[in-house]
VOPA-860829 format. One record per residue: y, z, x of N, C-alpha, C in turn. Coordinates in steps of 0.1 Angstrom, whole numbers, plus 5000, padded with zeros to 4 digits. Atoms other than C-alpha are relative to their C-alpha. Layout:
% VOPA-860829
YZXYZXYZX;...
% end
This chain:
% VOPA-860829
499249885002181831624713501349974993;498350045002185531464710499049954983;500550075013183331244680500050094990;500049905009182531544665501150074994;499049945007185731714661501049954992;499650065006187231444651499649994983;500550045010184831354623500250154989;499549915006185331744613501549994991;498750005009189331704609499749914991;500050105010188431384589499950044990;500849945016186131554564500850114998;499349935004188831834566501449974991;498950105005191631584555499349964982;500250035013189631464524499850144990;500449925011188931814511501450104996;498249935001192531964515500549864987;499450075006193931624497499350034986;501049985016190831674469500850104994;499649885005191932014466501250004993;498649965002195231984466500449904984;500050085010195031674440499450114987;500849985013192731854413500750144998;499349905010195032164410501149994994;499149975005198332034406500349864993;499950135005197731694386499350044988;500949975010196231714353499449784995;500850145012193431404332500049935016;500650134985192431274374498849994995;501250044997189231134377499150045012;500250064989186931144406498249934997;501250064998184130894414499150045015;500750024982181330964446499449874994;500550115005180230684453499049995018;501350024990176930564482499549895000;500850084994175130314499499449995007;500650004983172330344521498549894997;500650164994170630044537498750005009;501049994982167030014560500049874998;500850155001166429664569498950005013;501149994989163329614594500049835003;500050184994163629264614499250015013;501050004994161129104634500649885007;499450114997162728814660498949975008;500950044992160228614677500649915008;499650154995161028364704501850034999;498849985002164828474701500750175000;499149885008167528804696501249934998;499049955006171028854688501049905005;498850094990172428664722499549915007;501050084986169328474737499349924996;501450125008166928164728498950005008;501049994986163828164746499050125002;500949944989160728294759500450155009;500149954990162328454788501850054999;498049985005166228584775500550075012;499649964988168328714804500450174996;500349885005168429054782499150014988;500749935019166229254754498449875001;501550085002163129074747499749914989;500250105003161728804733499549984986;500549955012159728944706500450124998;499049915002161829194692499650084983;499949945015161129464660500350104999;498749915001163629684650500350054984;499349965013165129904621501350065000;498249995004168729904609500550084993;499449905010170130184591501350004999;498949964999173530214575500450094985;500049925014174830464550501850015000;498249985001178230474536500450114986;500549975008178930724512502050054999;498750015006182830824495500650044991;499249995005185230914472500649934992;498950045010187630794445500650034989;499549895010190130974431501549994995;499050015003192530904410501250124994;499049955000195831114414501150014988;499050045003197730964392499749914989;500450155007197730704364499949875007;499950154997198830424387499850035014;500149994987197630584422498750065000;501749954997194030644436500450005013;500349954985192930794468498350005005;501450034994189730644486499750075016;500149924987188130844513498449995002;501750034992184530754533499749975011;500449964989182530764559498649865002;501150075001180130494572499049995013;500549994989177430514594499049955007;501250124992175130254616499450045009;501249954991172530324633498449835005;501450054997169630104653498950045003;501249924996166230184660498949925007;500850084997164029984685500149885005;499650104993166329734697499849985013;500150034985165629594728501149955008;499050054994168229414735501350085003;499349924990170829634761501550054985;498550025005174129764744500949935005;498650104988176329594775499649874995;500350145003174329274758501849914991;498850015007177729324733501450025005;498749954996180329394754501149864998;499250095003183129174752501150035013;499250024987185329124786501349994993;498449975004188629084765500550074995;499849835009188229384746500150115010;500749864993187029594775499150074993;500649965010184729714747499049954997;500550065005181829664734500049974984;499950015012181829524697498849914992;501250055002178629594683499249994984;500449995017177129474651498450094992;500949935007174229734651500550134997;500149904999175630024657501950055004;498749935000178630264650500050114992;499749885008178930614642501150064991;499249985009180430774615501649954998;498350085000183630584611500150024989;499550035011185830564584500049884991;500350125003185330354559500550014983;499350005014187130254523500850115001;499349885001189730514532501149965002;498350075004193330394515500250084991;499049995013196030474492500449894993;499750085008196430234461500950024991;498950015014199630194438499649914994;500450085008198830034409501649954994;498850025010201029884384501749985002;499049985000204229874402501049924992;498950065002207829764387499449984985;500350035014205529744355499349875000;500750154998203629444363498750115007;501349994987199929374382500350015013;499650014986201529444417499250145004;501249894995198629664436500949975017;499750004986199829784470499050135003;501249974997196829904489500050025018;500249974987196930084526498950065006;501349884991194230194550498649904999;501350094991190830074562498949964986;500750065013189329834537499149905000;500750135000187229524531500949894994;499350165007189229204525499149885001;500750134998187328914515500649914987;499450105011187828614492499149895003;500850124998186128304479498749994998;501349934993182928244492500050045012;500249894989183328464519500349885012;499650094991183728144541500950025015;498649954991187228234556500150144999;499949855004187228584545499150074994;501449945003184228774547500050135005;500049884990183529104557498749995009;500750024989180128984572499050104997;500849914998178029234552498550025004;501949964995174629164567500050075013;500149934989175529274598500050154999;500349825002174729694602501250025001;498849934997178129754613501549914990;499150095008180229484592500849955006;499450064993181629204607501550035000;498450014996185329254598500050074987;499849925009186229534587501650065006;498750025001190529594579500550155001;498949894998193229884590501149904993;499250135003195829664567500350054986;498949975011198529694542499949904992;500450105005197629454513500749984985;499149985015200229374481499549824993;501250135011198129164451500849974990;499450015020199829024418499349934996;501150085006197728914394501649974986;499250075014199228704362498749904992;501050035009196928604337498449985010;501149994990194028444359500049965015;499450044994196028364385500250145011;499949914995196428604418500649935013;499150024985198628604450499850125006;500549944991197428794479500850025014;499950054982199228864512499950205008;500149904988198629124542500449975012;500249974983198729254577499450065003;501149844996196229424596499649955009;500550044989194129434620498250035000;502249975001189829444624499850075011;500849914989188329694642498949955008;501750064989186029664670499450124997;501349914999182729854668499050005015;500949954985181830054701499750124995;500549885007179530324693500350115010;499749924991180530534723501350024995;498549965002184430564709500449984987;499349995011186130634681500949894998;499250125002187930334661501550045007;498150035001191330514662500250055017;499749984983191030584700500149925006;499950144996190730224710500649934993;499050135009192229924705498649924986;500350075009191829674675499549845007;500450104996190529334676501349864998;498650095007192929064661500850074992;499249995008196129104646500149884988;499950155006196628854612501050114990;499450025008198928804586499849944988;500750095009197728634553500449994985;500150065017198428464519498849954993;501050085004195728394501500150004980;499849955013195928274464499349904993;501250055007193828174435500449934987;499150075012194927934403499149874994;500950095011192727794377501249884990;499050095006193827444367498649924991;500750105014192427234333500449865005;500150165000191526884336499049984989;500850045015190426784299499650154995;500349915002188027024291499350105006;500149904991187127174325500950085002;499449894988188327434344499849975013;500349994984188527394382501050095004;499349894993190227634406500549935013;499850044987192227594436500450135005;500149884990192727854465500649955013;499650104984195327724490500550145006;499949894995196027994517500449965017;499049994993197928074549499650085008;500349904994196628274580500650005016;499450024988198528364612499050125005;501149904996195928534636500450025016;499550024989196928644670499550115013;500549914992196128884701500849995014;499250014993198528964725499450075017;500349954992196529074751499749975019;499850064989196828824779498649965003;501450004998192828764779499149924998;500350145008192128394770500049955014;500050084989191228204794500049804999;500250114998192227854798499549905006;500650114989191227504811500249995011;499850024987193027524841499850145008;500149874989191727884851500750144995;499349835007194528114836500050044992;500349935016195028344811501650034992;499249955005197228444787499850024984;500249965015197728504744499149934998;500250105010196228404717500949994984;499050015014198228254686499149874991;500850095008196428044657500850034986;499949985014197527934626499449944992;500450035005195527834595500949964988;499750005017196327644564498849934996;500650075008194227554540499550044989;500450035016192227484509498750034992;501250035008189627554483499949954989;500250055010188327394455498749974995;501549975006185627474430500450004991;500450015014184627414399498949974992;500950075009182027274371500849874992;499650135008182426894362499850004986;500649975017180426934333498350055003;501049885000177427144323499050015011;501050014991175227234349500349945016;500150114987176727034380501050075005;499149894990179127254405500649865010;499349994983181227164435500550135004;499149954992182927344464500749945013;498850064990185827204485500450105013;499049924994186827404515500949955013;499550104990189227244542500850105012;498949934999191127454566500549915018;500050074988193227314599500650155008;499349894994194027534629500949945008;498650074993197227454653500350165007;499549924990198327724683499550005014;500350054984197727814718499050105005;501249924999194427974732500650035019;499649994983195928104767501049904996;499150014997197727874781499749764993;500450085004195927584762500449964988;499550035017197127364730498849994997;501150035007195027454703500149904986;499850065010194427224678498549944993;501650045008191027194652500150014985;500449975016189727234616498650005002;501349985002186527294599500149964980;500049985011185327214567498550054988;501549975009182427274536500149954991;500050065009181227034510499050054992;500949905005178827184484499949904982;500350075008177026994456498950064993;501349955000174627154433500249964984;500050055015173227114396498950114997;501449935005171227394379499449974985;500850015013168627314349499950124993;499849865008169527614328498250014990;501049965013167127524300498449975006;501250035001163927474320499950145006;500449934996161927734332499950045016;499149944991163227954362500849955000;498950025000166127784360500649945014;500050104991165727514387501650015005;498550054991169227474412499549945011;499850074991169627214436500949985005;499150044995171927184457500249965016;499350114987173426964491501250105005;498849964994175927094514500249925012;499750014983177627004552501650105000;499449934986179227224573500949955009;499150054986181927084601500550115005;498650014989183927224625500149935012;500050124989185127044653499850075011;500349984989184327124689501449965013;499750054992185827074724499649895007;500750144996185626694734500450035018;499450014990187426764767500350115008;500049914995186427054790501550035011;499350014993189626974811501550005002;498750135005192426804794501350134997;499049905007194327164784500349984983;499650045016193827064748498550094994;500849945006191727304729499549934984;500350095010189627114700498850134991;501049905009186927434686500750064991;499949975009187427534656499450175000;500349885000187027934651499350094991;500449925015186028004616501150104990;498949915012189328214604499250195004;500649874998187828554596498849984996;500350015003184828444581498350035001;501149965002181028534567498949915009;500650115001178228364588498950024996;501249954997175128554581499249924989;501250095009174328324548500549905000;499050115000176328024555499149915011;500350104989174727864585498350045007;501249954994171027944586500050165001;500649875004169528274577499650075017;500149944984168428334615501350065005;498849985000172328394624499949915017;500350044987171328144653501549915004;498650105001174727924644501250084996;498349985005178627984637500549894998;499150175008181327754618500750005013;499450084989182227624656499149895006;500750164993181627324670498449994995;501550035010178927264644500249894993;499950095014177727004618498750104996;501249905009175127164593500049924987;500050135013173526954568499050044991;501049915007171527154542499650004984;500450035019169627164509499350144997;500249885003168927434490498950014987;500549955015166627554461499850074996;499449825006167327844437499249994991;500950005018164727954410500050134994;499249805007165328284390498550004990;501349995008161128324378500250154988;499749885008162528684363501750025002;499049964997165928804355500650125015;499949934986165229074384499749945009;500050064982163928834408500549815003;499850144995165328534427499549945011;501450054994163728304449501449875005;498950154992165928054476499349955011;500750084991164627794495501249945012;498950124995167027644524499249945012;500750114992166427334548501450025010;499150024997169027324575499649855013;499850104983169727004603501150025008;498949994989172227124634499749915007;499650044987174126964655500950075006;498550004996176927004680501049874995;499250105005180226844667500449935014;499450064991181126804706498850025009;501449964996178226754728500450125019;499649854987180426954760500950064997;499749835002181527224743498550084992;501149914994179127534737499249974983;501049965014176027614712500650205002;499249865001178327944698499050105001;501049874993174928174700500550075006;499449944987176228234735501049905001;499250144992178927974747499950025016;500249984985178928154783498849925007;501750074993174828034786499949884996;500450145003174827754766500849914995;499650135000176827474772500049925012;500150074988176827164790501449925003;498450064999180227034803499749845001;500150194996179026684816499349944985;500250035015177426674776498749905003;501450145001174126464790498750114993;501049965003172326714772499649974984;499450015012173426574734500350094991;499449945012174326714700498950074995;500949965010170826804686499550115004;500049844996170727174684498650014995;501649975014167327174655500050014987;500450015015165727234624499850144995;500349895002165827574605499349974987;500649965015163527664572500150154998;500249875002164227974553499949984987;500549975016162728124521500650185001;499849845000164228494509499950034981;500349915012163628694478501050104995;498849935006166228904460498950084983;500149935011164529194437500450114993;499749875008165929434412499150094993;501949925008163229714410500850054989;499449905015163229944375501150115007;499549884997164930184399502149964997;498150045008168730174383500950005019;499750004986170430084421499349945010;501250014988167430024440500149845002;500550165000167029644454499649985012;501150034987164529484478500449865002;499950124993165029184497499050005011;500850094986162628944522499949915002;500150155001162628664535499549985015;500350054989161628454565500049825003;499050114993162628184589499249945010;500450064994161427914615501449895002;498650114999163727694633499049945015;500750094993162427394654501349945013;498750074988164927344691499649864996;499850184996166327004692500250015017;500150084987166926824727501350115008;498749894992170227034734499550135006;500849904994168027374733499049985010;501050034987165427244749500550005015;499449984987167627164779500450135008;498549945003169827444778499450145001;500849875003167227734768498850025001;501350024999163527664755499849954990;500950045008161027464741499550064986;500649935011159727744721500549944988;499749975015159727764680500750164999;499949815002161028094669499750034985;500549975015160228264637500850164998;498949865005162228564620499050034985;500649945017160928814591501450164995;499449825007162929114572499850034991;500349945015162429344547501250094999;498949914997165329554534499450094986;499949915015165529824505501550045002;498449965005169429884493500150114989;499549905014170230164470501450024999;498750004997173630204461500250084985;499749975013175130424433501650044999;498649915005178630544417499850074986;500749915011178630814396501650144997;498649895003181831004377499650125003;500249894995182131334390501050124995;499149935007185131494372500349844989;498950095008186231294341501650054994;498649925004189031524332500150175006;499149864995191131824346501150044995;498649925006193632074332499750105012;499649854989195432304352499850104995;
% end
């Protein structure tokens, strides 16, 4: 009911501002713009929060469909100002696994990645152009990402989107060159309450910038960047029992480029340093990334090598925090296609192969080997179920295989994706969870369109 009236004023807010925009502005624009999403996933031997046969919620064999539709606005006011206004909405169908499976004890909330009604979503004010330069200043609930999504991702496989921004964001671009910094904060997703009724998730601060440098007759890129991330909520619990903040700071680095024709890297390094409670934190994580694609043969062969780090806790005791967090960052294609891992206390050692049989379809092969980086700190799945403090259970988490498909039907928008997954426990799960294999399947269909809607207005 309160949902409802709310989501009324909302939709009453964007049609007063429309209105009010297209009578006393002349030569605006407006764009609608949409996205709607089904994906159907099939978990066997596994869900969301559990390994195993016998999970302590939801079930074991698990098949479900995901719906999300986002649909919006963009209207530009102004020559050097637009006004974004949308609505996005998640939905599950057939989950087994509990909602309370997502709650989160520090939130008091749950924050859940199937499911979240109509929220707001791409709804900011943009100045363009200020002082006469590329200086964009950009407020209100947005998607910040950068990179490869690594550090800053919004996490879009998830139905509800991993990290999604309330945040004030001022850009300057200079030739190909860009400087980035914010504040904001990420919303939790509880489908029972309204975002702006409840609290937020982290607070951060952030520099992130981008700067193409020549060596001979390459190009490479660097991306050094700056993140203060913090949560004042007294809800961390440390090694000796108590609680208190959390404070984290990130520096670090990327670096990508093409050596020469056909042969890639990616560098990414980042260290963290603060206090998790009442605990010194201190970790990093990194990603090494090697690949070579055969342009001129047929599909257009890519190979490529990666590893994965972050570091773990060696010392469940010592008041020295050693796990690495991941920043803000994507994991849903980074660490095995199952989403059975996170960039924490991981190694990931992976090979990839990419073939492009038609310009509409692509075709990827990946291999992954986990471990844990610390054998008594947690397998991140769950950390609460699965870890072993005394560490006699070792480091070897398993083996994943995934194959997925990426197609662009004739339909102008339309794209289909599928793929599927097997992952083999090592000695750690075994202990820890189960024996079993698991196996994963999904199929999605995406449509997405934008489409001018006024190109011009006189009063």
């Amino acid at each position: 009911m309160v949902r409802g009236r709310i989501m009324r004023g909302h939709l009453a807010v964007i049609v007063v501002v429309f209105f009010y925009a297209s009578v006393t502005s002349a030569a605006e624009t407006l764009r609608i713009n949409g996205d709607v999403r089904y994906r159907f996933e099939y978990e066997d031997n596994f869900n969301q929060k559990f390994y195993g046969k016998n999970p302590p919620k939801g079930d074991s064999d698990d098949a479900f469909l995901l719906q999300r539709i986002r649909i919006g606005f963009v209207l530009k006011v102004h020559e050097h100002v637009l006004l974004s206004a949308g609505l996005q909405d998640s939905r599950a169908y057939g989950v087994a696994l509990p909602d309370d499976a997502f709650y989160n004890s520090r939130l008091g909330l749950q924050n859940n990645p199937n499911k979240d009604y109509f929220e707001p979503f791409d709804t900011y004010l943009e100045l363009q152009d200020l002082f006469g330069r590329q200086i964009t200043l950009k407020g209100g609930r947005q998607i910040i990402a950068y990179g490869d999504k690594r550090v800053f991702g919004p996490g879009e496989w998830g139905n509800t989107g991993r990290y999604i921004w309330d945040a004030v964001k001022l850009s300057y671009r200079f030739e190909e060159n860009f400087i980035d910094t914010f504040y904001g904060r990420n919303i939790v997703h509880d489908p029972d309450s309204f975002s702006l009724h409840h609290r937020h998730f982290f607070e951060a601060f952030a520099i992130y910038s981008h700067f193409p440098v020549r060596v001979q007759d390459r190009k490479l890129y660097l991306e050094p960047f700056f993140v203060r991330k913090w949560d004042d909520h007294a809800n961390y619990k440390s090694e000796d029992n108590t609680f208190g903040d959390f404070h984290s700071n990130y520096f670090g680095l990327r670096n990508y480029g093409e050596i020469f024709p056909g042969f890639d890297y990616d560098l990414t390094f980042v260290w963290q340093t603060g206090n998790w409670g009442n605990d010194d934190l201190d970790a990093y994580g990194y990603h090494v990334l090697a690949g070579y694609e055969l342009e001129s043969v047929p599909w257009k062969p890519r190979i490529s090598a990666e590893f994965s780090y972050a570091s773990g806790d060696s010392d469940p005791t010592n008041g020295d925090r050693g796990t690495f967090d991941g920043v803000f960052g994507a994991r849903d294609k980074m660490y095995g296609r199952m989403n059975l891992m996170d960039w924490k206390n991981l190694q990931d050692a992976q090979l990839n192969l990419k073939l492009k049989p038609l310009k509409i379809l692509c075709l990827k092969a990946e291999f992954h080997k986990f471990w844990l980086a610390e054998e008594k700190d947690a397998w991140y799945l769950n950390p609460k179920v699965y870890r072993d403090k005394t560490g006699n259970s070792g480091k070897e988490l398993g083996v994943e295989f995934d194959i997925t498909a990426k197609y662009l039907t004739p339909v102008d928008g339309l794209e289909v994706q599928f793929g599927y997954g097997h992952f083999w426990p090592g000695t750690f799960v075994k202990k820890l969870a189960d024996d079993v294999d698991a196996d994963w399947f999904f199929f999605q269909l995406q449509y997405n369109f934008s489409k001018g809607v006024i190109e011009t207005i006189t009063s």
